[in-house]
N, C-alpha and C positions, 0 to 999 in steps of 0.2 A: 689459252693458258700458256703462260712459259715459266720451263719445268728449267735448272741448272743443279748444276754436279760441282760443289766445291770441294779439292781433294788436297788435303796438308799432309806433308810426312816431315815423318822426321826421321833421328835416328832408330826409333823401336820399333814405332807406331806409324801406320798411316789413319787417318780421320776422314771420312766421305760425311759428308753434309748436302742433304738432296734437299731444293727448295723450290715450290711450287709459286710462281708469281712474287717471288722475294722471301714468303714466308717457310718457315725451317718444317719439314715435314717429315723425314727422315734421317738419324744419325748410326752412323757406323765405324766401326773400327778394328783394322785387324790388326794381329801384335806378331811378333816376329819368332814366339819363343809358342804359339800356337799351335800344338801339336795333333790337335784334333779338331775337326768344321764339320759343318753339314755339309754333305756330299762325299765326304774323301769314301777310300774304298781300300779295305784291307785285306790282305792274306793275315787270316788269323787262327787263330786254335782253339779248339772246343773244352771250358774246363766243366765244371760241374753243373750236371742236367737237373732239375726239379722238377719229378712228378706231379706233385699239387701245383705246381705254376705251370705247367706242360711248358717250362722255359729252358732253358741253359746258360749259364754265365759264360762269355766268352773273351778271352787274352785276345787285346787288341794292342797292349803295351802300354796303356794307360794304366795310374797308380791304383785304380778301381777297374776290375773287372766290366766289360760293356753286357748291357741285359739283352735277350734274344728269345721272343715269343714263338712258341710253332705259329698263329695265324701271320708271324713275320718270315716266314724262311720262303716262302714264293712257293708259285705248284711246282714250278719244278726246280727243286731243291735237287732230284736226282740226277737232272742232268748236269748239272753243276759239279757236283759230287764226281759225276763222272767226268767233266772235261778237267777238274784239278788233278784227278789220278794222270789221266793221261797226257795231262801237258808236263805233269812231273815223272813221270816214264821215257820220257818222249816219242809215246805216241800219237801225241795230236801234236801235230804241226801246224795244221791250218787254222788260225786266231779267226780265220772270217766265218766258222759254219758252214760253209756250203756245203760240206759232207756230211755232219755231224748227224748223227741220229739221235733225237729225241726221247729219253727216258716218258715212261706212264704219269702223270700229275701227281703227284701224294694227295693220299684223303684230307680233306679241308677237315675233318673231325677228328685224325689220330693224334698220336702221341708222339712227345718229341723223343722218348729212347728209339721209339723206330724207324725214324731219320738221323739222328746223329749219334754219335758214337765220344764218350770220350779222350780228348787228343787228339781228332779229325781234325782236317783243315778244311779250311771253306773261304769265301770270300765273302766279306759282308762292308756294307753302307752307314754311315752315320747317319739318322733320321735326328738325333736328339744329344747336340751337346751332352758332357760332362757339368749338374746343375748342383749345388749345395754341396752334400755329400751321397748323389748316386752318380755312377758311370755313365758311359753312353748307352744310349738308347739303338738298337743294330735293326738293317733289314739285311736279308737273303737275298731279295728279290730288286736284284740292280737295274738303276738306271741311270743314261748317261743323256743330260743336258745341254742341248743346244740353244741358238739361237729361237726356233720354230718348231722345231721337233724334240721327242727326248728317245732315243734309244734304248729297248729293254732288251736283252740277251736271255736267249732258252725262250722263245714267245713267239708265235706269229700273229696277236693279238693286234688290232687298228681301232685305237679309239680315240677322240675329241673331245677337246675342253668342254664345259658343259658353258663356257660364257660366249663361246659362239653361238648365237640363237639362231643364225640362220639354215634354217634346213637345206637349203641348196647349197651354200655355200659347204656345209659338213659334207654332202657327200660327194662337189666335185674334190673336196680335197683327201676325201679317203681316196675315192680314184686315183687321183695321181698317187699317193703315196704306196699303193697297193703296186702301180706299175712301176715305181724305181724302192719298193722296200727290200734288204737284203732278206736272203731267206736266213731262217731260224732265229729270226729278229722281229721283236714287237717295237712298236709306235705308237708315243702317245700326240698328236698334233694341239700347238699351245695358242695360244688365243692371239697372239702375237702373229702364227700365218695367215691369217684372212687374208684373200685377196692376192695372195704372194704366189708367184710360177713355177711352173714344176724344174725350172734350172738353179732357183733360189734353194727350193727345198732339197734339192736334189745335192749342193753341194753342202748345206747342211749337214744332213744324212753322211755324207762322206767324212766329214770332221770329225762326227762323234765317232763312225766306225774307226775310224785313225788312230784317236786315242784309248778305242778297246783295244784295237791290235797292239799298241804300244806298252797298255798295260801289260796285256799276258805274256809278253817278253819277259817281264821280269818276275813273272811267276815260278818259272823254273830254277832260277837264279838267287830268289828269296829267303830269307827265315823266315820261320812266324814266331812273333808278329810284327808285317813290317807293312808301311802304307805304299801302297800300289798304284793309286790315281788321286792324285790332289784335286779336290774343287777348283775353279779358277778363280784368281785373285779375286777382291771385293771388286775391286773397280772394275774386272770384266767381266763379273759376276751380277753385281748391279746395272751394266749396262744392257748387259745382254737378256736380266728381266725387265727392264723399265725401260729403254731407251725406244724412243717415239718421234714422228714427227714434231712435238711439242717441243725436244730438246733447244736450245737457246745459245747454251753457255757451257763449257769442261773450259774452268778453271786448274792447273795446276801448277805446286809450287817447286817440281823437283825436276830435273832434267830426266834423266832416267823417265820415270814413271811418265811424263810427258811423250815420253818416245813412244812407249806401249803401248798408251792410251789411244794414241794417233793411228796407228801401226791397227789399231782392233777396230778400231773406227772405220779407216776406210777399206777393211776387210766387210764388215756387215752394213757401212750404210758411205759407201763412198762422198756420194755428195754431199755429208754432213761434216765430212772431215776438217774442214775451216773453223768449223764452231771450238773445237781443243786449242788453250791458249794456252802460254806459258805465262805465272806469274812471275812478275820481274821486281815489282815494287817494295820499297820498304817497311812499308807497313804489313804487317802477319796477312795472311792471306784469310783466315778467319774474322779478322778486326776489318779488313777493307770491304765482307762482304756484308757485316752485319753478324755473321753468323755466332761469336762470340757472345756477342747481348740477347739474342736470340735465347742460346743455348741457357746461361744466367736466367734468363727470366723465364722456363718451359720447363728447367726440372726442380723447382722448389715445391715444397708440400704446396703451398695453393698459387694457383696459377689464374694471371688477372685475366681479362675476357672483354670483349667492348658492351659502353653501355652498361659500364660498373659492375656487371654481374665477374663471378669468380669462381674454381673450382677447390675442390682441398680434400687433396689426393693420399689416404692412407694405405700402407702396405703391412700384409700379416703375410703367415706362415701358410696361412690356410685360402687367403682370396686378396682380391685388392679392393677397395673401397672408394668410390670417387662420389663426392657429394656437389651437388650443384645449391650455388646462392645466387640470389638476386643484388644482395651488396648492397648499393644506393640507387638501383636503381628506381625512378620512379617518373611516372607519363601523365599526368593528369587526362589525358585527353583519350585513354584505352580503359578498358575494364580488368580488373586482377585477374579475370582469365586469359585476357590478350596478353596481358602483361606476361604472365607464367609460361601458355605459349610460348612466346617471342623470346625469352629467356632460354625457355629447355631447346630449343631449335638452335639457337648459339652456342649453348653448353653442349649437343648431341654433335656437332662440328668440330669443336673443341676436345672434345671426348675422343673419336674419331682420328685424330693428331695425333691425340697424347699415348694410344695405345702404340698406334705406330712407331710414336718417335722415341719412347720409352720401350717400345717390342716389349709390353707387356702380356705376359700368357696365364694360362689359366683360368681361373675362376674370377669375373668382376663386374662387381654390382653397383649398378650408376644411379643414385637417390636426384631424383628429378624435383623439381617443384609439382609439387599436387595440381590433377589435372581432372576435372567432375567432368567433361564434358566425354564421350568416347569417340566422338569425331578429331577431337584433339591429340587426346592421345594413340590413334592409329597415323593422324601427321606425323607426331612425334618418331613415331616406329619406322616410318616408311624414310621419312629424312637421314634416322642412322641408317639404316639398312643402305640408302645412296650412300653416304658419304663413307661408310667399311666396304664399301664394293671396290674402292680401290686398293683395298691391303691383301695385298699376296698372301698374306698367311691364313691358313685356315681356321673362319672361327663361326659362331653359333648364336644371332642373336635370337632372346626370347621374347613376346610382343611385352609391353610395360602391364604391370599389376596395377591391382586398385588402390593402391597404398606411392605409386608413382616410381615403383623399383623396376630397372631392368636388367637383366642378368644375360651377361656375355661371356660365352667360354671362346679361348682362343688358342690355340696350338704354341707351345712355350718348345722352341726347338735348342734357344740358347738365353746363357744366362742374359734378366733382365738388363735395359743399359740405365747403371745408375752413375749422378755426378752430383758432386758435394757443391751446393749453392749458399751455403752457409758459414758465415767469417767468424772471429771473436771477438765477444763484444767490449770494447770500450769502457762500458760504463759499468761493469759486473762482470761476475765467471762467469760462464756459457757460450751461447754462440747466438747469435742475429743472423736475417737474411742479407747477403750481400748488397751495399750500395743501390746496387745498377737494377734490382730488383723492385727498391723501395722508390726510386728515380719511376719506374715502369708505373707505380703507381700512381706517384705526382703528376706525371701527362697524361692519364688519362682523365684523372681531375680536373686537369690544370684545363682541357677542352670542355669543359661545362662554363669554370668557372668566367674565361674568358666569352665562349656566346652569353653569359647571363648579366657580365660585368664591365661591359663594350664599352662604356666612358668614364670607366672608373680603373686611377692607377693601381696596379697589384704587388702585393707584398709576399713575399713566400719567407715566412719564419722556420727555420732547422734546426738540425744540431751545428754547432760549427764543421765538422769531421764532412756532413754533406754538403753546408756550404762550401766546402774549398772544393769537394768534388765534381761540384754543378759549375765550378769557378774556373778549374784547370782546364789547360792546354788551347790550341785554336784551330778550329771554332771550339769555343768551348759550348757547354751543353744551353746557357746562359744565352749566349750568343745565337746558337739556332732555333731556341725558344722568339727571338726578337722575328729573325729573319723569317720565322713560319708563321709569328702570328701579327709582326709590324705591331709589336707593343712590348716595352720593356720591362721584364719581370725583376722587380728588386729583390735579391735573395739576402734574409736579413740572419747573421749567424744569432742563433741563443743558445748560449749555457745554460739555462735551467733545463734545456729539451732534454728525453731521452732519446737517443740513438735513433729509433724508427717513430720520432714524432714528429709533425711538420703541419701548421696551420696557414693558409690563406688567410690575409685581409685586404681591404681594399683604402683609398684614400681618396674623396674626390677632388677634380680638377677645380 
C-alpha cells in the first residue's frame, strides 16, 4: 500500500489531503483564526455547577461556555487542585513531580459540588470541539501525545492499546516503560510502538514531559481563561498518528511549512526524510494530484462506486443516513444474491471512506441491499468491521438486521467536513451537481459501453455547457478518453439536453 500527504496552504487555510494508493481517504483543514482543537489544554474557570447533571459549565474564553462532566474531571482531580494552588503561590516549583505528593482518588460516584467550587481554576482538555450551537466538550483528566506513548500527569497507571494483540509484546513493552516512566506520571503506550526500543521510547517520553514542564511555566503567569498547550499543527498531528512505513510521498506547496515538515520528519523517522518534497510547479498542487476531482466527486449527496452501484448520502439533525443502490448494475452470470453480496461489500468500503473522509460522527444507519442468506450477511459485517479498523476515531459497529440495516455510532469530536459540490444551473433556478461530478458518471459508463461496443464507433450526445467542458484545455478530457481506450469518442453538443442529460450511440463501421 502507498499511503501520501498532500499539504496546500494558503493565506488562512492550510488543506492536508491523505491518499491511500492515489485514492482521497482523508481531508482536513486547519484555519488560522481557530481558537479552539482537540487536544489544546486550558487554565480555565469554573462558572456554574449543575446538580442534576452532576456537571459544571466552564470559561474556557469561548463564546459558549465549554461542558464538564464529574466522570470527566479524572481521579485525581485533587491533586491537580493542589498542584494549580501551589504553582500559583509559588510553591511548587518542580513541574517534573518528582516530589509531589499525591492527593486520595475522588469517589467515581460523588458529586461535582464536592470537587469544584465556583470560580476555581483548573486545567482542563478539549475532548469535543465547539459543534452547532454547544460549547466544548472539557476532560480534567490530561493527557499529552506523543509519537508512541501518551503522557498522563497525577497517575502512575501503564496501560496498552488494546490493538496490540500480542501478549508478549504488551508486556515486554510495559517493562520497558515501567523502567524509564517518570514518577507520578501515567502511560498510555499507542499501537504505533510495537517493536520499538527502549532509546526510541525513552526520548519520546522526554518530549512530552518537555512540553508539560513548558506548559506550567506559564501557569503562574496566566489569566484565566487562557490556552496553555496547543495540540501540534495538523501536519504534525496527522503524522505523528499515521505516518508508517507505507508513507511514499509529503507533497508541499509552501516553503515555510516544508521546512517543518522536514525538520519533524527526521526528528521521528530520519531515513524517511527524502520522501518531503517541495511543490514547485504551476499547476495548484491539489489539481496536479488528482485531489481536486477527487474531492468534487466524494462529497456530493450520491457518490458513484465501481460496477454502477452508488451511495446517497442524507444528513438530519438527529443521524445520518447512507443508502446503498445497485444502479445498473447487472451480471447475468451470478444469482441476485451474489449480486447483492458483491454490491454491499463495495458499498461497506465505500461507506468506510466516506465516514472518514467526511469525519462523520454520531449516529449512522447504512440501508444495504437485502441479504436472506446469514452467512452473507455476517461477510458483510466482518468486511466493515476490517475496513473501520483503520479509522482512529472511535466508533461502534452493530452486526446488520434482518431488514439489511446497520447502525454505527461514531465519536463526532469536531464539526462534520462539509463542501458545497453543487453549481447553478443553467437551464433553471436552483442548483445541479457540478460538471466533473456528472463527467465521473460518464466513465464509468463510458467502460461498459466500450467492452460491449468494441467495433462500433461511439457517440456521446450532451448539453453543449459539457461538451466544451470534455473539449477544453490539453490533454483535454476527450483526448485521454482516446489515449486510454485507443478509440475516438465523438462528443456531439445538443440543445435540446438538459444540463445533466447525456446519451450514448453507436454507428457502425
Amino acid at each position: 500500500m502507498k499511503t501520501e500527504l498532500i499539504i496546500r496552504s494558503s493565506s488562512s487555510d492550510i488543506d492536508f489531503a491523505l491518499l491511500k494508493d492515489g485514492k482521497l481517504i482523508e481531508l482536513n483543514k486547519e484555519t488560522n483564526d481557530n481558537k479552539i482543537s482537540v487536544g489544546d489544554i486550558f487554565l480555565a474557570k469554573t462558572g456554574k455547577t449543575l446538580t442534576g447533571l452532576n456537571a459544571a459549565f466552564v470559561n474556557v474564553g469561548y463564546q459558549k461556555d465549554g461542558f464538564l462532566h464529574y466522570h470527566d474531571l479524572g481521579a485525581q482531580m485533587l491533586s491537580m487542585s493542589k498542584f494549580i494552588k501551589g504553582v500559583n503561590t509559588g510553591k511548587q516549583k518542580d513541574f517534573t513531580l518528582k516530589n509531589f505528593h499525591l492527593e486520595k482518588d475522588i469517589d467515581k460516584d460523588g458529586k461535582i459540588n464536592d470537587v469544584l467550587k465556583t470560580g476555581q481554576n483548573l486545567l482542563v482538555q478539549i475532548v469535543k470541539e465547539p459543534i452547532s450551537t454547544k460549547g466544548p466538550r472539557l476532560n480534567a483528566e490530561l493527557s499529552i501525545a506523543g509519537r508512541f506513548l501518551v503522557l498522563v500527569p497525577f497517575s502512575n497507571r501503564i496501560s496498552v492499546s488494546q490493538k496490540i494483540g500480542d501478549n508478549k509484546e504488551k508486556e515486554r513493552l510495559k517493562r520497558l516503560i515501567k523502567s524509564i516512566k517518570p514518577k507520578n506520571f501515567g502511560v498510555i503506550i499507542r499501537t504505533v510502538a510495537t517493536g520499538k526500543k527502549v532509546a526510541e521510547l525513552d526520548r519520546d517520553l522526554e518530549n512530552s514531559l518537555e512540553r508539560w514542564v513548558s506548559m506550567c511555566k506559564q501557569i503562574k503567569r496566566s489569566q484565566t481563561p487562557t490556552k496553555v498547550l496547543s495540540e501540534l499543527n495538523r501536519a504534525h498531528s496527522i503524522l505523528r498518528d499515521v505516518f508508517n512505513d507505507s508513507f511514499t510521498n509529503i507533497m508541499v506547496d509552501d516553503e515555510q511549512l516544508y521546512s517543518e515538515i522536514k525538520e519533524y520528519i527526521a526528528e521521528i523517522a530520519p531515513e524517511k526524510e527524502s520522501i518531503v518534497k517541495l511543490h514547485k510547479s504551476s499547476i495548484p498542487i491539489f489539481e496536479k494530484y488528482g485531489v481536486e476531482r477527487q474531492i468534487k466527486t466524494s462529497f456530493g449527496q450520491t457518490v458513484s462506486m465501481t460496477k454502477g452501484a452508488y451511495l446517497v448520502i442524507e444528513h438530519t439533525e438527529a443521524l445520518h443516513v447512507i443508502d446503498v443502490n445497485s444502479g445498473n448494475r447487472s451480471n447475468k452470470a451470478k444469482s441476485q444474491a451474489e449480486t447483492a453480496l458483491e454490491v454491499n461489500l463495495i458499498a461497506a468500503s465505500e461507506t468506510a471512506r466516506q465516514l472518514q473522509l467526511r469525519d462523520m460522527g454520531g449516529i449512522i444507519v447504512v440501508d444495504f441491499i437485502d441479504m436472506h442468506k446469514a452467512e452473507d450477511r455476517q461477510k458483510l459485517f466482518d468486511h466493515l468491521k476490517k475496513e473501520m479498523s483503520f479509522d482512529r476515531t472511535k466508533h461502534k459497529i452493530l452486526p446488520p438486521s434482518k431488514f439489511g440495516l446497520i447502525q454505527i455510532t461514531r465519536q463526532r469530536v469536531r464539526p462534520e467536513m462539509v463542501i458545497k459540490t453543487r453549481e447553478p444551473n443553467p437551464n433553471k433556478n436552483g442548483e445541479v451537481e457540478a460538471p466533473i461530478i456528472l463527467v465521473d458518471k460518464i466513465e464509468q459508463e463510458l467502460d461498459k459501453v466500450i467492452s460491449f461496443k468494441n467495433n462500433k464507433k461511439i457517440v456521446l450526445n450532451v448539453h453543449p455547457f459539457i461538451a466544451s467542458y470534455l473539449k477544453q484545455g490539453y490533454p483535454s478530457l476527450q483526448v485521454r478518453w482516446f489515449l486510454k481506450y485507443k478509440k475516438w469518442i465523438k462528443v456531439l453538443p445538443r440543445d435540446a439536453y438538459q444540463y445533466l442529460e447525456y446519451r450514448f450511440e453507436e454507428n457502425g463501421d
